[in-house]
N, C-alpha and C positions, 0 to 999 in steps of 0.2 A: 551454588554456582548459578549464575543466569546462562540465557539460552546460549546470548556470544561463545562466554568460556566453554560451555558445554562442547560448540558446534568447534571450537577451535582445537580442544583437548583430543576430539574424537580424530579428526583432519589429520591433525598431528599423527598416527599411528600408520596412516596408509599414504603408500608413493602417489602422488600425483601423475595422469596421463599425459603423454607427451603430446598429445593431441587437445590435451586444453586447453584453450585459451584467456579467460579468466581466471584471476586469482581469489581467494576467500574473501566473501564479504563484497568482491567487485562490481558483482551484477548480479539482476533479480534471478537470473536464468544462469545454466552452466553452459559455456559455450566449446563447442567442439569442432572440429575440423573434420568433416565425415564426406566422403567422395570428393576434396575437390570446394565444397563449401562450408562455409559455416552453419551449424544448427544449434537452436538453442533446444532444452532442457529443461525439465522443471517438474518437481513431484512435491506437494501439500499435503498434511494429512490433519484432518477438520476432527472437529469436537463440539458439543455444546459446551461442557467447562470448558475449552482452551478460548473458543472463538466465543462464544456468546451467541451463536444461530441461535434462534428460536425454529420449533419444527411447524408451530402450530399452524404455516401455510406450506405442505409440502412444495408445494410447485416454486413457490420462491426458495425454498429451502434449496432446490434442487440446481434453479437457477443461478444460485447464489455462490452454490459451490464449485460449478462451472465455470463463473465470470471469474470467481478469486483464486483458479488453478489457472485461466490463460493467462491474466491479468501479466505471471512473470512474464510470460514469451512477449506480450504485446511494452514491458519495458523494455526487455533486452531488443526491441526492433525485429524479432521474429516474428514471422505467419503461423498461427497454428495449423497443424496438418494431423497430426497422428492422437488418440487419446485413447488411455487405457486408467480405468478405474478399482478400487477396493470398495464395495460395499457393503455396511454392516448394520442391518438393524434390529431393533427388537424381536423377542420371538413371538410377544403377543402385538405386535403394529396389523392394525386393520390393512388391507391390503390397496384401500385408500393412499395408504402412505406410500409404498412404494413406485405406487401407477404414478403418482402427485411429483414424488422425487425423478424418477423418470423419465419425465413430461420434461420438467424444467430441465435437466440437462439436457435433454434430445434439443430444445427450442435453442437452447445458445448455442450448441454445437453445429447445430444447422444452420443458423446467424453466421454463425464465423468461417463456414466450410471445414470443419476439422470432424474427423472420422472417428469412432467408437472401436477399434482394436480389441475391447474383451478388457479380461479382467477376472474378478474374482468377487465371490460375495458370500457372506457369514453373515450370523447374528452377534449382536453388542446392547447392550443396555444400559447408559444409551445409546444410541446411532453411534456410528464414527463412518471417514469417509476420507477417503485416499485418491487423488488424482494427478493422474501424471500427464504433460502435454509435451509436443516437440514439433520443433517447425523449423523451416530455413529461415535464415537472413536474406532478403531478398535485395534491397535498396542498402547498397554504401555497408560503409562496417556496422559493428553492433554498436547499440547502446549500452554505456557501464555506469557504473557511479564514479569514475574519473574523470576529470574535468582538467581542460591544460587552464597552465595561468595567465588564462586572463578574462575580462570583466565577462558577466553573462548576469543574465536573466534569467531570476526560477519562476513557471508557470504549476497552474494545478486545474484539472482539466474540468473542475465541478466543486459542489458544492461540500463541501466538510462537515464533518460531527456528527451525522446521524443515528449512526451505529451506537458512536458511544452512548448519544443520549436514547437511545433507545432500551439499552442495556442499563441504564441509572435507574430508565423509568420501568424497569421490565417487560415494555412492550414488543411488540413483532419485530422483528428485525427488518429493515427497509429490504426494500428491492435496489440490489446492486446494477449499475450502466456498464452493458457491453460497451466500450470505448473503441470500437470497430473504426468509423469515421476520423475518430481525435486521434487513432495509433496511428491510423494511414500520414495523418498531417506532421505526427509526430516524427514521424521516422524522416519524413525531405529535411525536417529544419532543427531538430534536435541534437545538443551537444554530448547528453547524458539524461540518465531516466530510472525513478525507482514509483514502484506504486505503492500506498501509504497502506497497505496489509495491517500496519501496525498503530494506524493512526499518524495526523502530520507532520509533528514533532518527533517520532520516532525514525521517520524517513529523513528528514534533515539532520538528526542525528548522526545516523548513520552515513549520509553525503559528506559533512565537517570531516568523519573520521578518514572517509578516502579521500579528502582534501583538505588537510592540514594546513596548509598553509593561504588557505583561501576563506577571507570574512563573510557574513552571512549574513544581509539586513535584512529583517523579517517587518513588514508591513503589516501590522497586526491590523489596522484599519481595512485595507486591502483583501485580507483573506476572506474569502466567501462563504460566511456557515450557515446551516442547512435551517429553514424556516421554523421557526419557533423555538430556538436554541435559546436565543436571548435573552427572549419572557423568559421561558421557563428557568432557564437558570437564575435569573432574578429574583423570581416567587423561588426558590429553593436555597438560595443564599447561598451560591455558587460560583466560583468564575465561569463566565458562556465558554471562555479558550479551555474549559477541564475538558471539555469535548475535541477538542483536538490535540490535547496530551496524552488522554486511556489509549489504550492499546487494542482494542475494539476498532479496527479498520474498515472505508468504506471502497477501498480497494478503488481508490481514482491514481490516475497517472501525474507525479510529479517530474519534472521536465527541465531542463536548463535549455537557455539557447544563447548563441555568443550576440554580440556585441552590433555585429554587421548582420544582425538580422534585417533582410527588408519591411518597410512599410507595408508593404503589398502582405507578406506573410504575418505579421502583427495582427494585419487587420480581418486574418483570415483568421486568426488562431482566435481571434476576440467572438469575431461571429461565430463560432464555434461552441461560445460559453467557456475559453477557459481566462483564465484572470492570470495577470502576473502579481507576482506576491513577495516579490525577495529579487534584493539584486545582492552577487557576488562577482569580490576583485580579492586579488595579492593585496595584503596587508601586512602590517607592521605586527597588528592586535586582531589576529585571526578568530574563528571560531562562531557561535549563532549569538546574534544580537536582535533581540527586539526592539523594534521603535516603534511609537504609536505618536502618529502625525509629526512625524520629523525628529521627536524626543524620545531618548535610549529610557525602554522602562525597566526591562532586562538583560541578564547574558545566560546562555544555556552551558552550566558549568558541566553537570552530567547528564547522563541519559535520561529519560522518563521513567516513572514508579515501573518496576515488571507487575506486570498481572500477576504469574506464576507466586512471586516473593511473601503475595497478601494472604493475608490470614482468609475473610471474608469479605465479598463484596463493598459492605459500608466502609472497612479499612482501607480498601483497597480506591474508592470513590475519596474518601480523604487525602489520603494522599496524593492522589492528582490535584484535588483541589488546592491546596498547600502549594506543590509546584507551580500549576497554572496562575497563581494570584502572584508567586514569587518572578516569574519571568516576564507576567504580560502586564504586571501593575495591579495596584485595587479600585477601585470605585472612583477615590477620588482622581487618578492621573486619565479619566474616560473624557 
């Protein structure tokens, strides 16, 4: 079963709150009705197998874990405010590692204004790591992955693929961007909003399926991937796009905005550093379409390889490979 089925079978079993607001799969965050407001919700639970962290810098480690537990609140258009964690590490870690992990959560949580509540903490070998966030909606309703129909812009608020190709090359895991600044601008001009936890094709994945009836042109020229993606995937005889189909996410904000966006906010969102990358309208022939410079190279029939599925790593690198060459084109349509 993938993680979907998984998350849907379980769903299935228990009554939903009447105080919900979102439905399954509708937003990054679970949104509630609590005094009078809305608050969003949101709890992670990290891995080196699941996610691919590397520990080898705790401080980023720690960081990391931080940014990609707010990350939901800051799509769903919530402030974080309240934070409460699970920590688990080794029983022989130098105590290095913890000050290190620590650190880096204290520094983002103190970036974002969101407060440390407690929590709990055990040994695991390796680490694991559980964080839960909760904030209000402050500006306008929330953000979800529903989109009405009609035409919009998808934006992405930074640079793509690093995580993945860092986890190809077995190197350090980058240092993930508090997106503090870009949520603030997100939230006045945003229609909908997922962060790509899963990598970028995974997130438009999941967009398509809460709007079915809405086409998807992906600017493959357009997307913005992280420095040295290209080379290397070159020297490795790879497609560069395998790094934005793994499931290795670099936890930036993807974003739609309608149609009657101003000039003025365009030109803010650009100074910004985020790119637009995909326009969506009502169609006839719905669903994710690649074009690279005007010309359809793919169509995104299913989901991306699961991680989960692969046997080991190099299988599981093929197989994105395979997909990425099938959707974004090969060498020669460049």
């Amino acid at each position: 079963m993938t993680e979907y089925e998984i998350i849907r079978a379980m769903a299935a079993k228990f009554p939903r709150s009447q105080k919900q607001l979102n439905q399954l799969f509708e937003c990054d965050a679970e949104l509630l009705q609590i005094g009078g407001q809305v608050w969003g919700l949101t709890m992670d639970d990290f891995s080196p197998e699941e996610d691919l962290f590397t520990s080898d810098r705790p401080e980023v480690l720690g960081a990391n874990l931080a940014v990609a537990t707010l990350s939901d609140l800051f799509a769903a258009g919530a402030e974080p405010q309240f934070f409460l964690h699970a920590v688990s590490i080794p029983r022989n870690a130098a105590p290095a590692f913890l000050d290190g992990v620590t650190e880096g959560i204290r520094s983002v949580l103190q970036k974002a204004g969101c407060a440390l509540c407690g929590g709990d903490f055990g040994t695991a070998d390796p680490w694991r790591y559980c964080g839960f966030a909760m904030g209000p909606v402050t500006a306008g309703k929330p953000l979800t992955h529903k989109l009405s129909g009609r035409p919009h812009t998808l934006w992405v608020t930074g640079r793509l693929g690093d995580a993945n190709w860092a986890a190809v090359q077995q190197a350090s895991t980058p240092a993930f961007e508090l997106r503090l600044d870009e949520a603030k601008a997100i939230r006045r001009c945003a229609a909908g909003c997922i962060d790509t936890s899963g990598g970028l094709m995974d997130a438009i994945w999941l967009l398509q399926e809460c709007n079915p009836g809405l086409r998807f042109e992906i600017h493959a020229e357009r997307i913005p991937l992280s420095a040295g993606i290209r080379e290397g995937a070159q020297q490795a005889g790879i497609p560069a796009e395998a790094a934005l189909v793994g499931g290795a996410g670099e936890y930036e904000l993807l974003f739609a905005t309608a149609e009657d966006l101003t000039a003025e906010s365009r030109r803010e969102l650009e100074a910004m550093g985020m790119t637009a990358i995909a326009d969506l309208s009502v169609s006839q022939s719905p669903g994710v379409h690649v074009l690279r410079n005007g010309i359809l190279a793919g169509t995104m029939t299913t989901p991306p390889p699961c991680p989960r599925s692969a046997v080991t790593l190099p299988d599981y690198v093929k197989e994105v490979a395979v997909f990425a060459h099938a959707l974004f084109g090969g060498d020669e349509q460049r």
